[in-house]
N, C-alpha and C positions, 0 to 999 in steps of 0.2 A: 190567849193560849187555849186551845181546845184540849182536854183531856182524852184519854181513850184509855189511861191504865192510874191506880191509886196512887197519888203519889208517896201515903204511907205505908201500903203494905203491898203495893205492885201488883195486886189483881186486875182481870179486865173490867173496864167500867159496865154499868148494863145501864138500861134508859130507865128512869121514872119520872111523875108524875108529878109535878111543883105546882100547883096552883096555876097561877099566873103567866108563869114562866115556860109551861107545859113541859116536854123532855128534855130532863138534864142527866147529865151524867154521874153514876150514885154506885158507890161502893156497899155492895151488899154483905161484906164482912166487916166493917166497919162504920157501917149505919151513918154511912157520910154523903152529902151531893157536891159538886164541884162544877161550877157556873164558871162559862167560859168567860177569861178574863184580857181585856188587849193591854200590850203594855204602856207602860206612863211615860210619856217623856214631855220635855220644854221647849218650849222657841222663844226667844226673848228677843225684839231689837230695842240697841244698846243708843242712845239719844245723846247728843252734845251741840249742844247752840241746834245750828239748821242740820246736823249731818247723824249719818248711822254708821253704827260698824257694821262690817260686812267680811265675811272671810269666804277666802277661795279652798275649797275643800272635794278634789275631783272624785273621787269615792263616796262623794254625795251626787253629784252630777259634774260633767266636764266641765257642761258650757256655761255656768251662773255662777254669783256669787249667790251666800245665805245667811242665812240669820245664825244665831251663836242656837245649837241645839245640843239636848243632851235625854240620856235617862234618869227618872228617878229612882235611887237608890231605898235599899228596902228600911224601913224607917228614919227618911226625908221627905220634909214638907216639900212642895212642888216651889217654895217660895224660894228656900234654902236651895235647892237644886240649879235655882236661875242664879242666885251668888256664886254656888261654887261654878258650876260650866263657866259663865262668864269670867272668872279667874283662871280658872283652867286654861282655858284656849287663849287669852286672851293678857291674863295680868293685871287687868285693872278691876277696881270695886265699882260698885252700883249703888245709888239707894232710891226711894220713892218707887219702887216695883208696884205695877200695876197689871193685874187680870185684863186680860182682853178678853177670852172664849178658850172653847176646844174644838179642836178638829178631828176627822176619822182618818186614817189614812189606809185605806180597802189594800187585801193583800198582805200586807204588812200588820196587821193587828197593832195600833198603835195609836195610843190618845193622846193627841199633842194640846196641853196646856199652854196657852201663846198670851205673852204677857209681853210689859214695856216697861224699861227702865229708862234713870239717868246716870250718864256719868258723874263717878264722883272724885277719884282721885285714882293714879298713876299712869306708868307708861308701858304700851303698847310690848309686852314680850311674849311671840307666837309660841303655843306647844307644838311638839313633832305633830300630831295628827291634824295642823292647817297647813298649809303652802303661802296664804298669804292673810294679814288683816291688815282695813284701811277705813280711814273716816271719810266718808263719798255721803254727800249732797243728799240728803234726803228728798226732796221733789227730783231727784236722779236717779235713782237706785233702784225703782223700777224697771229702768230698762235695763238694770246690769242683772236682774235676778231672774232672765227670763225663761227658767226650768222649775224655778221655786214657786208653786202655786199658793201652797200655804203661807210660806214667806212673803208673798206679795202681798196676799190677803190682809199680815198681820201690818204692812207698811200700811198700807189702804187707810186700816183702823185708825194708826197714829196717827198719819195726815189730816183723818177726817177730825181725831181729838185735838189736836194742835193748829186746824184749820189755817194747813199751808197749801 
């Protein structure tokens, strides 16, 4: 999020001088600076025996399936946040959540924390915002997510962890 006005007392920002960081944007009634920040979110694929979940969500893209993503919420751990989306969308629990990276996503201001879990236990109940979710083949699932760049990226990882 790029600033241009305070968000405490709504004046316009003016430019100073940060060291390091050179111009940032600084509320001079409030002796404040405010560093542009991109938002958080997760990607998780979801692991069972050889297969990944994957949901069809065309308001992400028509033609791919993807990985279970969400936002982090304003104090949640990025850890907590792959628990809950994954129940959310999905219904079932996770555990052994593991970090993979992050990614940038230009345009979008958006720092995607991409992790992998396993399943753990229950059954498949879609929320309104998927169309569909499905356990497909991991050394597959590639070629079904061919819009998801990131998402592929994060399948790449597991494969390359799980040396399938």
């Amino acid at each position: 999020m790029k600033f241009i006005y305070c968000p405490k007392c709504g004046a316009k920002l003016e430019e100073k001088y940060s060291w390091d960081e050179g111009g940032v944007p600084y509320c001079v009634k409030d002796d404040l600076l405010f560093f542009d920040v991109p938002k958080p979110c997760i990607m998780v694929a979801v692991i069972k025996d050889d297969e990944v979940l994957l949901l069809k969500q065309s308001y992400i893209y028509k033609n791919s399936r993807v990985l279970i993503s969400g936002y982090i919420g304003i104090d949640e751990k990025a850890e907590d946040t792959v628990h809950r989306e994954v129940f959310e969308e999905t219904g079932i629990k996770i555990d052994n959540v593991r970090f993979l990276g992050t990614e940038y996503i230009e345009g979008k201001e958006l720092l995607m924390l991409t992790f992998m879990a396993f399943y753990k236990d229950g059954y498949i109940i879609k929320s309104d915002e998927v169309e569909a979710v499905s356990w497909e083949k991991l050394n597959k699932s590639l070629e079904l997510m061919n819009e998801d760049v990131i998402g592929k990226k994060v399948i790449k990882k597991v494969l390359d962890i799980l040396k399938r």
